[in-house]
N, C-alpha and C positions, 0 to 999 in steps of 0.2 A: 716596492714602496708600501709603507705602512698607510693607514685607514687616515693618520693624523698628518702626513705630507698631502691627502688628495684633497681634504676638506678645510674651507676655512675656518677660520675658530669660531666658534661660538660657545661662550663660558657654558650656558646651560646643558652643552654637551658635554663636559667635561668627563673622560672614561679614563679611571685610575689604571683600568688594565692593558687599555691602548699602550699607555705610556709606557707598561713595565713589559710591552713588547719591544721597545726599542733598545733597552738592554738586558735582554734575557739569558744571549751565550755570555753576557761576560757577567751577569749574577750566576749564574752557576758555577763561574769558575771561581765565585767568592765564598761562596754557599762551601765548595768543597774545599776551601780555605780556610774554612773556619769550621768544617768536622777535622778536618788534620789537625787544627791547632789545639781541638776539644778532645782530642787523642791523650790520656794520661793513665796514670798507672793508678793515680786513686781512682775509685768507683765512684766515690762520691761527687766529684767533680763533672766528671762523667755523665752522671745522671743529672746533675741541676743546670748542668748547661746546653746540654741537651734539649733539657724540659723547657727552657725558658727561650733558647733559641729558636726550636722549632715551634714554640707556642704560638704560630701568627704573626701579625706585625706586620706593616709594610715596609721594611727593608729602606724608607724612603730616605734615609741620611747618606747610605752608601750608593743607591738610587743618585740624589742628588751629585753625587762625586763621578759618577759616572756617565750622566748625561752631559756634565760639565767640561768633562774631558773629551767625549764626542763631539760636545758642541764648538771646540779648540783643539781638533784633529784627530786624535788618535786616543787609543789607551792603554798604556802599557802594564806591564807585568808589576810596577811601583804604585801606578795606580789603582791595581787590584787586591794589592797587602793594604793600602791604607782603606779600602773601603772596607774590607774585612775589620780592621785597624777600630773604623768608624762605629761599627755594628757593636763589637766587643765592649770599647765604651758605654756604649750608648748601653747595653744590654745590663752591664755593672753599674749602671747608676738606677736600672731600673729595678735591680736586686735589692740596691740599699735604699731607695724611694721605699721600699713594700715594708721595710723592716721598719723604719722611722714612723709612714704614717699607720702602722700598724693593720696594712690593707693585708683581705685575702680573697682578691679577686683579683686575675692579669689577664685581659683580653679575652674574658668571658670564662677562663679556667681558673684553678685555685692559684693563688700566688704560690711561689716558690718556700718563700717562710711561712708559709699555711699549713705547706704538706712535709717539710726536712726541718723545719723553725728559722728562729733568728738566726743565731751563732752561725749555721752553716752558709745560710744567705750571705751574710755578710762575707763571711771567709773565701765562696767561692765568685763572688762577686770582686773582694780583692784579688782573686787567680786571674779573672779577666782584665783589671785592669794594666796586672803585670806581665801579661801575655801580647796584651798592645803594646806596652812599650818595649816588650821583646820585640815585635815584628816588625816597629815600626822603625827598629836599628835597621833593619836589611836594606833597607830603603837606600841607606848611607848617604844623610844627607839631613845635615844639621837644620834650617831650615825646619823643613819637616819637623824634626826633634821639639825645637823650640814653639813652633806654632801649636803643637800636641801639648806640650806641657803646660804653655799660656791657658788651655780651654781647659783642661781636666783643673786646673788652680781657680778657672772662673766659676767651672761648673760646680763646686767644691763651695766655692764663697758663698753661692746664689744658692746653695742648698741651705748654708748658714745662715743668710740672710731671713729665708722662708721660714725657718726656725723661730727666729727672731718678732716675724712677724705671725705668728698661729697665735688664737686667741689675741687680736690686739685689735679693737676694731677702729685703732684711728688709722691705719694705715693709708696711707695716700694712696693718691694715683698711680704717681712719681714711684714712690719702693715698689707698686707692685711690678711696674714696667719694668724697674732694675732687677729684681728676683727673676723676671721669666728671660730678660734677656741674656742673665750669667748662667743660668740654670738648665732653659731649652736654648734660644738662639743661638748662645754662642758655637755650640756643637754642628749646626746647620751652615752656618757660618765657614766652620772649620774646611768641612767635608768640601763647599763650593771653594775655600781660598789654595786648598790644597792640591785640587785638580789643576788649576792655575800656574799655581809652583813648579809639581812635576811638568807641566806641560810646557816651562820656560817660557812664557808670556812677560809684557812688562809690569810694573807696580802699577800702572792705574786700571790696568785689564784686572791684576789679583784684586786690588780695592774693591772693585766695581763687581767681581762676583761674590766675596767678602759679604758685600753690605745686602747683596741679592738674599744671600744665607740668611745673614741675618733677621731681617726686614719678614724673611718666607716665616721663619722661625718665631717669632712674634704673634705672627695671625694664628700661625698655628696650633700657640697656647692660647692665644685669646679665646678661640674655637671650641679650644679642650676646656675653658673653662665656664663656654654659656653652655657645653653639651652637658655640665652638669645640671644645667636646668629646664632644657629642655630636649632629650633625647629619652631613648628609652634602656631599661638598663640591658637585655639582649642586645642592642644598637652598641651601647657606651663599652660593653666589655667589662663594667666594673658596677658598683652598686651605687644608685644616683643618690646624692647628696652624701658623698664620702666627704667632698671639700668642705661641706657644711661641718660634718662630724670631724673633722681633723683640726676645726680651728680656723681655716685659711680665709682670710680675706680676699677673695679673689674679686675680678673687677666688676663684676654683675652687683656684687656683693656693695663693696664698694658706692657705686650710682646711686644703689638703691638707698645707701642711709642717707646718701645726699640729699636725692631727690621725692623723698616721702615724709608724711608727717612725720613730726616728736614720736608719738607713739607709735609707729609704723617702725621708726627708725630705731627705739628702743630693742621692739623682739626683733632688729638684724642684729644690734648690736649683742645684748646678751645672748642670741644664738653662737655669736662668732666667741664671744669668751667663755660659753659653756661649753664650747667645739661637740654639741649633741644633734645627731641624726634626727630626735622627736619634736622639736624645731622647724623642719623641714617643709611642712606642706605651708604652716602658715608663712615663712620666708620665701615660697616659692609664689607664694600670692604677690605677697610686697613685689620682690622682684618681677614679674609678669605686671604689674600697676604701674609700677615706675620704666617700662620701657627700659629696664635695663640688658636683658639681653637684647634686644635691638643696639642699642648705644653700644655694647660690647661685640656686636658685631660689624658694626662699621668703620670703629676703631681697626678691628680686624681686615679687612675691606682697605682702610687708610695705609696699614702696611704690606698688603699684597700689589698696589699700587706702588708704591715705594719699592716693591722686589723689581718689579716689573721695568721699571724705569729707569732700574741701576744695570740691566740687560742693553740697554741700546747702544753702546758700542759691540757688542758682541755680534759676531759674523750670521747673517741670516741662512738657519739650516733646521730641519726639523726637529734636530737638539734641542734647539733654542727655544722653538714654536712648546716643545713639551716640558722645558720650564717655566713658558708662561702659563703653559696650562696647569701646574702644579700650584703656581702662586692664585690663579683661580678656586681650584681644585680645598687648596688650605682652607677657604673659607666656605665652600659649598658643602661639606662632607656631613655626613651625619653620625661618624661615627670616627 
């Protein structure tokens, strides 16, 4: 029995590494799933997925798929291509994230197009994304097919979207929720709906852990978007106020011109349409005056509640107990 079956819950305890004891033999069999698949004849490919794979990270989408599957019996050999499957994605959209926002920091190391540049990023970021949808043939099992392809078209849209919205500082509420939810959720989403599937459960069991994904996914980016204002940049992995310099309106951002004077709300707004980092300290006041990360963190708060609640038909097992403690965990993290 693990430390997280003997103890009752208590959020402030929340131990990211408890939980990633509960699936540790079957992330390894993932982990060696995905050096075999990073197996090719170019070097190049080789080396940057490599670098970006083993560069950290908490594994937590394929995580996700896999607690899911425990927490609904078993977990089979299908289950383990698509958490693989999951990672791949996920790691290709983070290849083209660095090229777009022009970042060169990934999880406290240089980004990938820092150190090989764009073009290659990009290219072998497409290797990954056509390597899932090789893998995720073996599976044989259309379903599958279709649910993969839905997410990569969403997460693809909500990149587009985000685009859309840099530099614009009227963006809503509303768009910024739809950008994170096509962009991050949907993927979180994917990985719980999919566990699901393979495990031949019914449609309201798939629904129900579906909306768990996605709801987790939400808080998630909420998280990611007040730790740009309040973490430290050793904590964040990445240099704080990159969202500021990229343009993005994100929802701190957002509050804050809401909820601040005219002129308070002017230096958020021309910071967000100069998308410049020398902005930052005075925006980081606004924001810190108006209670905006507080507000952007209860929101966050409001959809780990919402994970949590799409759980209760689900069979009571310490699977379970450690996706609740995940949907905790989303909004407690510092990093």
């Amino acid at each position: 029995m693990t430390a997280l079956s003997q103890s009752p819950f208590v959020p402030q305890d929340v131990d990211f590494n408890v939980i990633k004891e509960l699936t540790v033999a079957e992330a390894k069999s993932v982990d060696q799933l995905i050096l075999n698949e990073l197996s090719s004849d170019v070097i190049l490919i080789n080396q940057i997925g490599h670098y970006i794979i083993s560069n950290g990270g908490k594994r937590l989408r394929p995580m996700l798929l896999l607690l899911a599957a425990k927490a609904l019996g078993n977990v089979s050999n299908n289950h383990l291509i698509l958490a693989a499957v999951i990672e791949f994605i996920h790691t290709a959209t983070l290849l083209h994230d660095d090229v777009v926002d022009e970042s060169l920091l990934r999880r406290g190391n240089e980004s990938a197009n820092a150190v090989w540049g764009n073009a290659a990023s990009v290219l072998v970021g497409d290797y990954l994304y056509s390597s899932a949808f090789e893998m995720m043939v073996r599976t044989n099992n259309m379903r599958v097919m279709e649910i993969l392809s839905k997410t990569t078209t969403a997460i693809a849209e909500g990149e587009v979207l985000q685009l859309l919205n840099c530099n614009n500082p009227e963006t809503t509420e509303a768009q910024y929720l739809e950008v994170i939810s096509r962009k991050t959720a949907i993927l979180f989403s994917a990985a719980t709906r999919l566990a699901a599937v393979l495990s031949g459960t019914d449609q309201a069991m798939e629904d129900s852990l579906a909306n768990y994904g996605q709801h987790l996914g939400i808080a998630f980016q909420l998280i990611d978007d007040a730790l740009d204002y309040k973490s430290t940049q050793e904590e964040l992995g990445k240099n704080l106020g990159d969202d500021l310099a990229e343009g993005k309106p994100t929802l701190p951002l957002i509050y804050a011109i809401q909820q601040s004077s005219k002129e308070d709300a002017e230096i958020v707004i021309n910071a967000i349409k100069k998308g410049q980092r020398e902005d930052f300290n005075a925006v980081y006041d606004i924001v810190k005056n108006t209670h905006a990360i507080t507000y952007t963190e209860q929101r966050a708060e409001e959809e780990a509640q919402k994970a949590i609640a799409a759980l209760a038909d689900l069979p009571e097992s310490e699977y379970k107990q450690a996706l609740v403690f995940l949907a905790h965990f989303s909004v407690q993290r510092s990093h």
